[in-house]
C-alpha positions as a LaTeX table, in Angstrom:
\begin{tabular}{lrrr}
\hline
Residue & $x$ (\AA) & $y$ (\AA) & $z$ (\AA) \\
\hline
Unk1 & $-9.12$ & 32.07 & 5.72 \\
Unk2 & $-7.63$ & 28.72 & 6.38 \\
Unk3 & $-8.91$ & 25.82 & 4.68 \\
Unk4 & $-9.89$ & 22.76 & 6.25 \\
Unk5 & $-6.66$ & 20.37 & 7.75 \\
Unk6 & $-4.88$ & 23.54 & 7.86 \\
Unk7 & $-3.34$ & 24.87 & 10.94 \\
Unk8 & $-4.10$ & 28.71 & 11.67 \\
Unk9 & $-2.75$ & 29.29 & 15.36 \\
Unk10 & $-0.32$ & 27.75 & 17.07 \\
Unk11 & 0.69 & 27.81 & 20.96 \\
Unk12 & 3.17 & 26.10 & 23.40 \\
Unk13 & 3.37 & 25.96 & 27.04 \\
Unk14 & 6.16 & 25.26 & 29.96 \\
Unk15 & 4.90 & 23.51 & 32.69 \\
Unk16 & 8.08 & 23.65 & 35.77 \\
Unk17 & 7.83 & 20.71 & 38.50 \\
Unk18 & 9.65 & 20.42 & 41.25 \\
Unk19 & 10.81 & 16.83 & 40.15 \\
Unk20 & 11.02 & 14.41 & 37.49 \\
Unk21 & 8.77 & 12.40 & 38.88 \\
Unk22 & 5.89 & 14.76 & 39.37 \\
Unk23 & 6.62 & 15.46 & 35.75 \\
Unk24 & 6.49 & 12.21 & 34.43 \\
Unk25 & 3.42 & 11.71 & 36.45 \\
Unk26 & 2.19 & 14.81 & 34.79 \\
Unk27 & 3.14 & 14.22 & 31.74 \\
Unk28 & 0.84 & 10.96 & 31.39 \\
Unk29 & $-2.20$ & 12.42 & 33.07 \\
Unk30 & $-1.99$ & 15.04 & 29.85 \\
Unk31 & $-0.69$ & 12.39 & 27.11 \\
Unk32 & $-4.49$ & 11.19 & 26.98 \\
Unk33 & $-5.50$ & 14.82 & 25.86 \\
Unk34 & $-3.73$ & 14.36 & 22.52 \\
Unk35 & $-6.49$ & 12.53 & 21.20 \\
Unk36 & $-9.43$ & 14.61 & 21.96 \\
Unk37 & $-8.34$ & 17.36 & 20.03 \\
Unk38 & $-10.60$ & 17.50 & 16.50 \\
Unk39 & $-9.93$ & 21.05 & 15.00 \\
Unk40 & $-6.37$ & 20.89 & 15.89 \\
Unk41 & $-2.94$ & 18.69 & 17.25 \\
Unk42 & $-1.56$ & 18.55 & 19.96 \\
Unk43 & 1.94 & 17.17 & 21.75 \\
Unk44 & 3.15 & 16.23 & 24.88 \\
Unk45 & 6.63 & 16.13 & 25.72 \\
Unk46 & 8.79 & 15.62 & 28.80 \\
Unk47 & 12.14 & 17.54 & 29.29 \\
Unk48 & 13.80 & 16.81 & 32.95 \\
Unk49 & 11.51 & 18.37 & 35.25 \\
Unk50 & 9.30 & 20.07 & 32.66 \\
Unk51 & 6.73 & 19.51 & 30.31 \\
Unk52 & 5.91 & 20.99 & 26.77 \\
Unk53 & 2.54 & 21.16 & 25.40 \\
Unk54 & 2.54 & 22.52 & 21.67 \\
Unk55 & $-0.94$ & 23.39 & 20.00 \\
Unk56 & $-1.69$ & 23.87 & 16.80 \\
Unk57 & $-5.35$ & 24.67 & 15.75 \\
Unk58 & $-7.07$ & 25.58 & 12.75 \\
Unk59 & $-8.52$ & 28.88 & 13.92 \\
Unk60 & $-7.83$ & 31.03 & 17.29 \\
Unk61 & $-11.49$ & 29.84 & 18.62 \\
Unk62 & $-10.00$ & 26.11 & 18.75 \\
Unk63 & $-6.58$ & 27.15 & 19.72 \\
Unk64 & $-8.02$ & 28.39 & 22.80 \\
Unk65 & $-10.62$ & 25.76 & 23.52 \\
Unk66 & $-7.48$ & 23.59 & 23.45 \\
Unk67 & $-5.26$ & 26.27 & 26.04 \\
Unk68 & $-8.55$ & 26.39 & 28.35 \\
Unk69 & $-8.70$ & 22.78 & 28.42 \\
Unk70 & $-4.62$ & 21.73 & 29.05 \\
Unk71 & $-4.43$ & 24.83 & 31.54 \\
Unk72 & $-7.55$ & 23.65 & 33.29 \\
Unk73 & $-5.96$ & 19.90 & 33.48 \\
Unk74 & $-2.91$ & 21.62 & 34.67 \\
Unk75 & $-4.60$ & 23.61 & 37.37 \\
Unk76 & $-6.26$ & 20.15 & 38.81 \\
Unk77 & $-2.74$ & 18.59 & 38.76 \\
Unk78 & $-1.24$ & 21.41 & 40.88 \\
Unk79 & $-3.76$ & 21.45 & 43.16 \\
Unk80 & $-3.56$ & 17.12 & 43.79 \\
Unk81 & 0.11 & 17.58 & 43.92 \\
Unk82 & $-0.41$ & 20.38 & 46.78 \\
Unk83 & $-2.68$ & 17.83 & 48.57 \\
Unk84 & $-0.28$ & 15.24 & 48.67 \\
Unk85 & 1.76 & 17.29 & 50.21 \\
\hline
\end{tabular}
């Protein structure tokens, strides 16, 4: 059993965009997301045209309470970028 402060589960996800732009753009709209996270960390990093989100939790429950809420955030930023076009 972990003890408190201690990370249990960890995950990290790719997120492709068809530009730099709409990544960068992306990639603020998620920075914001770092801080809400109490039973865990989180990152947010921009590579070109991609983004990488890495998780770590203290327990599976929070790691994916924290994967619901990014992919959720990512879903909504799909479907604006689909509207704009």
């Amino acid at each position: 059993m972990s003890s408190k402060g201690e990370i249990g589960a960890e995950a990290q996800i790719i997120l492709h965009f068809p530009s730099k732009k709409e990544a960068r753009a992306a990639f603020f709209a998620l920075k914001a997301e770092e801080e809400f996270s109490h039973r865990g960390i989180s990152q947010v990093a921009i590579d070109g045209a991609h983004l990488k989100i890495l998780i770590k939790a203290q327990d599976p429950v929070s790691l994916r309470a924290s994967l619901n809420s990014y992919l959720r955030l990512a879903q909504v930023i799909k479907s604006v970028e689909q509207d704009t076009e």
